[in-house]
C-alpha positions as a printed Julia matrix, in Angstrom:
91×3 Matrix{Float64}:
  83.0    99.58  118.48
  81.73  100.94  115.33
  84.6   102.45  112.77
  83.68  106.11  111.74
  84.37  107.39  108.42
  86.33  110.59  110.54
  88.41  107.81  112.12
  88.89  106.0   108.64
  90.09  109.79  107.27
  92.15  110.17  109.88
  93.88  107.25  109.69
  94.4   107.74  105.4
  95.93  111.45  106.6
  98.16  110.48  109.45
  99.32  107.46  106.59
  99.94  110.1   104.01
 101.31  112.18  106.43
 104.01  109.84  108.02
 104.47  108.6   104.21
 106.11  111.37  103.31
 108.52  111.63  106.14
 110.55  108.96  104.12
 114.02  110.31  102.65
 114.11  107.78  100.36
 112.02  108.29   97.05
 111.44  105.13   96.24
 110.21  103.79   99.58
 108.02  107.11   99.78
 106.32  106.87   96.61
 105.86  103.19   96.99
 104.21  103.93  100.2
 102.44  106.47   99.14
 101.14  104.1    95.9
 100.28  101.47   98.47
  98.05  103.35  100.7
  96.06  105.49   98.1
  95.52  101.96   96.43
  94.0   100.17   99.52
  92.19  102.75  100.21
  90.28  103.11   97.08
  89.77   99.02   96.96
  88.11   99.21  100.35
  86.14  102.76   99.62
  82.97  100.52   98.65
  83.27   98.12  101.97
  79.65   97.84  103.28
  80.41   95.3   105.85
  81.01   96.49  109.95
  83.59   93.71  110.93
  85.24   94.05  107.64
  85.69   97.52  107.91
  86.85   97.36  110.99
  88.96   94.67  110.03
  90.81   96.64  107.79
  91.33   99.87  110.11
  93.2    97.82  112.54
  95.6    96.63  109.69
  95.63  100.62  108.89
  96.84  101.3   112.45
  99.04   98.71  112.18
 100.55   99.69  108.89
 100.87  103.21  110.49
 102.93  102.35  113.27
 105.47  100.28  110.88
 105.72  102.79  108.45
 106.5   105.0   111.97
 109.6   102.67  112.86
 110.67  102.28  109.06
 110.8   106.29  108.89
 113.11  106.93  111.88
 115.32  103.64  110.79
 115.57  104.76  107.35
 116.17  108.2   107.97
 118.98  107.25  110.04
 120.35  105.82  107.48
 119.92  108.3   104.72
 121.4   108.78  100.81
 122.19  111.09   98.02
 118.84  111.99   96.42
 117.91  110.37   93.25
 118.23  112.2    89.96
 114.57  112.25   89.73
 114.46  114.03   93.35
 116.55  117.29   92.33
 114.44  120.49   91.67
 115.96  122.43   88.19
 117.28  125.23   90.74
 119.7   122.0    92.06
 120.38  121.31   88.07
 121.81  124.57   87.22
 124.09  124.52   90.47
């Protein structure tokens, strides 16, 4: 089975998407660092079984980043100085 490039933008979206589910700011932006970086190294893969190779380790990465979220959530912090909007400041 051939990888489409609506499957491949899929995938980025629904790893954005589930990236940002993440209470915690650092393990959010991290995540969020992470995928945008893979997928610009692999924007220029010509190769089929590479290709495909590296969607299944997307899907993969998805559904771990789909556990992490719920555990992490359950477990949730304060929010980081850097995470407070100026409206929170003044308050």
């Amino acid at each position: 089975m051939a990888v489409a490039r609506e499957m491949i933008v899929n995938l980025y979206r629904n790893l954005i998407r589930e990236s940002k589910k993440w209470d915690s700011y650092n393990y959010r932006m991290y995540a969020l660092r992470k995928i945008r970086h893979e997928f610009r190294e692999n924007k220029l893969l010509q190769d089929a079984e590479k290709i495909k190779e590296s969607y299944n380790y997307g899907l993969t990465n998805l559904d771990m980043i789909r556990r992490q979220v719920t555990i992490g959530n359950l477990y949730s912090t304060r929010q980081l100085v850097i995470e407070t909007t100026p409206t929170q400041k003044a308050l």
